[in-house]
C-alpha positions in Angstrom: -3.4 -36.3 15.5 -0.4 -36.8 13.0 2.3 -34.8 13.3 3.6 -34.6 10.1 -0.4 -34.3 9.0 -0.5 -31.1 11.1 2.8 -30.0 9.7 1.3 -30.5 6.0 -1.8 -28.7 7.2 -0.3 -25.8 8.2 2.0 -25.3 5.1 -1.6 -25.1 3.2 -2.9 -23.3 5.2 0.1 -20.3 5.6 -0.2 -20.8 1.3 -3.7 -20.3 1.7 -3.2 -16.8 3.9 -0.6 -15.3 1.9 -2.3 -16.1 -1.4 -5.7 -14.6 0.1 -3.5 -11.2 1.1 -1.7 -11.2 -2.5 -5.3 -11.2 -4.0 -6.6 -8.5 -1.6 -3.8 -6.2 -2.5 -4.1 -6.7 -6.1 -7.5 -6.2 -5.6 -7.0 -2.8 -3.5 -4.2 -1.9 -6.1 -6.5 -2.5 -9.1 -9.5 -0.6 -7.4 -7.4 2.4 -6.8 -5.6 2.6 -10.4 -9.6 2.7 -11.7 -10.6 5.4 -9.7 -7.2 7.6 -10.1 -8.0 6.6 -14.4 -11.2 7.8 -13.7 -10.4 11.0 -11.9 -8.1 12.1 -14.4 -9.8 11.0 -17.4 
């Protein structure tokens, strides 16, 4: 295989991840904001 191929792949591939774990705590963050509105609504 290419090196600089498997460099490129694993830059998209780190983006990939940290984008994925961004989402999931916005995600977590959001869910929790709705039930704390709803608790104290």
């Amino acid at each position: 295989m290419h090196p600089r191929f498997f460099r490129i792949a694993i830059l998209i591939f780190g983006r990939v991840r940290y984008t994925f774990i961004l989402y999931r705590l916005s995600v977590k963050s959001a869910i929790h904001l709705y039930y704390l509105k709803k608790a104290y609504s």
